[in-house]
Phi, psi and omega in degrees: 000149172223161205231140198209138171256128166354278194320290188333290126026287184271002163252359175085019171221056187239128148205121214269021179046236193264341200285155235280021175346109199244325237229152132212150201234118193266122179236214192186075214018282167274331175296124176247111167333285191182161208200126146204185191245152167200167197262344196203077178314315179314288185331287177311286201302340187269349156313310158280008200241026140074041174262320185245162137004312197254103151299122187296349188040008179265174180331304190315284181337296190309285166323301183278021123344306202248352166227075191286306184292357168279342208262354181304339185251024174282147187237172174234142197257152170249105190245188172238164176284339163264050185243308191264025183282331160323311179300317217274330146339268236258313174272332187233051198291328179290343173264021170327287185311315169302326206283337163349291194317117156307334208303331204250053155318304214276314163296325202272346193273284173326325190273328196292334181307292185324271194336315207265001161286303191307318194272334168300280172070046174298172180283339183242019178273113155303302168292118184063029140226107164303298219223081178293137177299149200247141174333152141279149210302325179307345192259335173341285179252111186290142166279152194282148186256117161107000000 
């Protein structure tokens, strides 16, 4: 795992080299945000913090918007698929083998998101968390933009 602070990120100055990082996970010291996968993890998170062309327009996005100076002090977890395989053990054991399997990358980027959401329980993933971690009160109430 590797741990990279938002501000780095958001000023451009992360770089995770070759190693194959599929998962991230946006936290605030123990509050965990929000947790997804990409093939090019860098990439995505400067999408969601509205860095690149594409804005992600989801929840993550929506939060650092609306508290850009809380989010310089958020951090990011970085996983690999065998980093998350404990979880996928322990929440997802019967797909143990595909997810083993290179052939099946793409399944295995998935299945590792679900485990580390079940084992997470961050707060703004909707999908594949029955029981999401609850915001913190500093997060309630968006203040209005504008």
């Amino acid at each position: 795992m590797l741990t990279i602070a938002a501000r780095d990120v958001l000023e451009g100055r992360v770089d995770i080299g070759d190693e194959p990082y599929c998962i991230y996970v946006v936290r605030e010291r123990e509050t965990v945000f929000y947790v997804g996968r990409s093939w090019d993890p860098q990439q995505r998170l400067r999408e969601h913090f509205g860095l690149s062309w594409r804005s992600s327009g989801g929840t993550i996005s929506s939060l650092y918007e609306q508290y850009p100076e809380e989010a310089l002090g958020w951090q990011i977890d970085l996983y690999t698929l065998e980093e998350c395989e404990p979880q996928v053990v322990v929440y997802l054991h019967r797909r143990l083998e595909v997810y083993q399997n290179p052939a099946h990358y793409e399944k295995s980027m998935r299945d590792a998101e679900v485990a580390m959401i079940l084992h997470l329980r961050p707060c703004l993933n909707v999908s594949n968390n029955p029981s999401p971690s609850r915001l913190p009160d500093q997060y309630l109430y968006l203040p209005r933009i504008g």
